[in-house]
N, C-alpha and C positions, 0 to 999 in steps of 0.2 A: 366541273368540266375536266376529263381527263384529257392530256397529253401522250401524245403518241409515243412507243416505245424511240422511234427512229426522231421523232422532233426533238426529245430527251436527250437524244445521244449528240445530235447537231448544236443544240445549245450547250450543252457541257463542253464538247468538243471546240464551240467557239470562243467560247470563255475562257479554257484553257491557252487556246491561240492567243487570245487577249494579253493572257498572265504572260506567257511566253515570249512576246515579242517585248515587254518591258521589264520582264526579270533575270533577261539575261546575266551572270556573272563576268568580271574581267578580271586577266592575272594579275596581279599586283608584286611590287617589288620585295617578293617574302624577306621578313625581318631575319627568320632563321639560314639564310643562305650566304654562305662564304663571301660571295659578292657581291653582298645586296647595295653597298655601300659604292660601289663603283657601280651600278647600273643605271642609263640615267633614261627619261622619255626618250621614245624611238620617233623623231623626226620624219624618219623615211617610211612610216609603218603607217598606211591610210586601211590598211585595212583592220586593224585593230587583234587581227592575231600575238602579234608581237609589240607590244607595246611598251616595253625597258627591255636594252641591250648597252654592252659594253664591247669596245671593240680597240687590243692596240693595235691595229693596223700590221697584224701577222704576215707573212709570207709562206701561205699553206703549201708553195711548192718546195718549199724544204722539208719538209716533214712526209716520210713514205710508211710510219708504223703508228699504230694507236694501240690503244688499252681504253676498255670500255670496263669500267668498274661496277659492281655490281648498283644497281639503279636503289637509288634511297626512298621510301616513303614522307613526305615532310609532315611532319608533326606538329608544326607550331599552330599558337592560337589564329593564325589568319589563311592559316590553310582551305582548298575550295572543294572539298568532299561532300556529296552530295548523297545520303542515304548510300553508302560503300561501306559492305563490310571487311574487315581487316582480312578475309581469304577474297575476297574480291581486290583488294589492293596488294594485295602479295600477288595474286594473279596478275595484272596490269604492269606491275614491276619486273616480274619475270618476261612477260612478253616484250615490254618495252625495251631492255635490257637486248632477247634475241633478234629485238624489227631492227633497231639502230647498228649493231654489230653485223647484220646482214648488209646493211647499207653501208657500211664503213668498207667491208671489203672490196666493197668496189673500186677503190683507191690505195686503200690501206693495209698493208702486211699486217694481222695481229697480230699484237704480242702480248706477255702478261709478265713480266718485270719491265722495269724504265730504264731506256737507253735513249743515246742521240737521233737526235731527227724522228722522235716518236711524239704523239701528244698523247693527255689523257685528258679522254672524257668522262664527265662525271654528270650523270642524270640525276635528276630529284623529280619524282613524283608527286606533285605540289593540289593536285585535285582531280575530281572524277564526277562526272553526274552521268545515273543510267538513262538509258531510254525509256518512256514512259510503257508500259508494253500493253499491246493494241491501240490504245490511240496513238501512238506515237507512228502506228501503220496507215490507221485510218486518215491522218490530217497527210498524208500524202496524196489521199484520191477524192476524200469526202468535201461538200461546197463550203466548208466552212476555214478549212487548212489547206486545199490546195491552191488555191491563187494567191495565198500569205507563200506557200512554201516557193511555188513555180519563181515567185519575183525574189523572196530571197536565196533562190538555186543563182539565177542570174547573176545576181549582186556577190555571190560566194558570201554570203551570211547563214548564220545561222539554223535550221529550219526550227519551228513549233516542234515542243516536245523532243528532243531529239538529243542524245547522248553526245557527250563530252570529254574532254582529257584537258589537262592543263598542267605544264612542266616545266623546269628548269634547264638550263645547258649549258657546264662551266668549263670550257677545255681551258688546259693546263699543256708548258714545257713538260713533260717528264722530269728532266734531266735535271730540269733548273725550278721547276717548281712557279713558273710566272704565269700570271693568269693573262689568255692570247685573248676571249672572246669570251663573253655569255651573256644570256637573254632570256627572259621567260616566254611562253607562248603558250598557246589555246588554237587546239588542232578538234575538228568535229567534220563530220559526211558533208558532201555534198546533201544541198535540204529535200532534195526529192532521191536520194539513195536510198531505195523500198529495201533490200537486201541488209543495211545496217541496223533496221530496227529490228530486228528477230535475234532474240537475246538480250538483256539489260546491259550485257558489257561489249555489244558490236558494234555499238559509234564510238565506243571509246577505243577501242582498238584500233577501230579505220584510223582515227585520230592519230592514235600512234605509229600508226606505217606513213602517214603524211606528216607528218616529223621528221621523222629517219631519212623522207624522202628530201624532205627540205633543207635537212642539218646537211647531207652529200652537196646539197645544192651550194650551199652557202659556205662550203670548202673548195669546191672548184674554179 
């Protein structure tokens, strides 16, 4: 008995939905990060993006200038790279580096030596999964991914197949060198965003402009 080219494609595709919705990764408090040691479970964090942060209870309205350092790739053994080649992560880094410094200006004078009432931010590039490409398009509209994707658009989860970013964020005084804030997180599309799957590095990107978006947020 043959199997239709298109039944073939629904069961692979539902399979994969299957894998997907239970293999998700989460950031974890990297051992190699300046302040892994001061990060503790995020309390306030139901959504599971941001799951360890540190926070002393800064007053961001003192501070009118940043320095965004060039963004680190993280190396260590518990890092979340997913099939990412080292010019695909030099890629992510650089981008990451221009989304967040775009977002900072909104606020922030930049600057690039350390003076009073400046922070520096320091990004680490901690993991990356691509988009699966074509199915990662298909479980947007096909009977097998889209009713997993539609409910988890709703819920801001995850979608099936669907590209990633996961980062560090340690701001610092400049001046004085004390660490104000940081937290890991795991930024990815909205799960029915058809436009992020076209390219293996376009959910991870989105991800990173909803970081940037979030880090402004989380200063004002």
């Amino acid at each position: 008995m043959k199997v239709s080219s298109m039944g073939y494609q629904v069961v692979v595709v539902a399979a994969c939905v299957a894998l997907a919705a239970c293999a998700g990764t989460h950031p974890v408090r990297y051992t190699g990060l300046e302040s892994s040691t001061q990060l503790q479970p995020n309390a306030n964090d139901s959504s599971g993006r941001v799951p360890y942060n540190y926070s002393s209870g800064a007053n961001w309205r003192k501070y009118s200038n940043a320095i965004v350092e060039p963004v680190v790739v993280y190396s260590g053994a518990d890092s979340q790279f997913e099939n990412v080649s080292e010019d695909q992560k030099k890629e992510l880094a650089e981008y990451m580096r221009a989304q967040f410094t775009e977002a900072l200006k909104e606020k922030f004078t930049m600057m690039s030596q350390p003076n009073v009432h400046t922070l520096l931010v320091k990004l680490t590039l901690t993991g990356a999964k691509p988009t699966k490409q074509f199915v990662g398009t298909v479980t947007k509209f096909d009977l097998a991914g889209g009713p997993y994707n539609a409910v988890q658009s709703i819920r801001g989860k995850e979608g099936a197949l669907s590209g990633s970013v996961s980062y560090a964020v340690e701001i610092y005084d400049a001046s004085t060198n004390q660490l104000l804030s940081a937290y890991v997180a795991k930024q990815y599309p909205n799960a029915m965003n058809v436009k992020a799957t076209f390219g293996a590095m376009s959910a991870s990107k989105t991800g990173i402009k909803k970081g940037a978006e979030d880090l402004i947020a989380r200063l004002n």
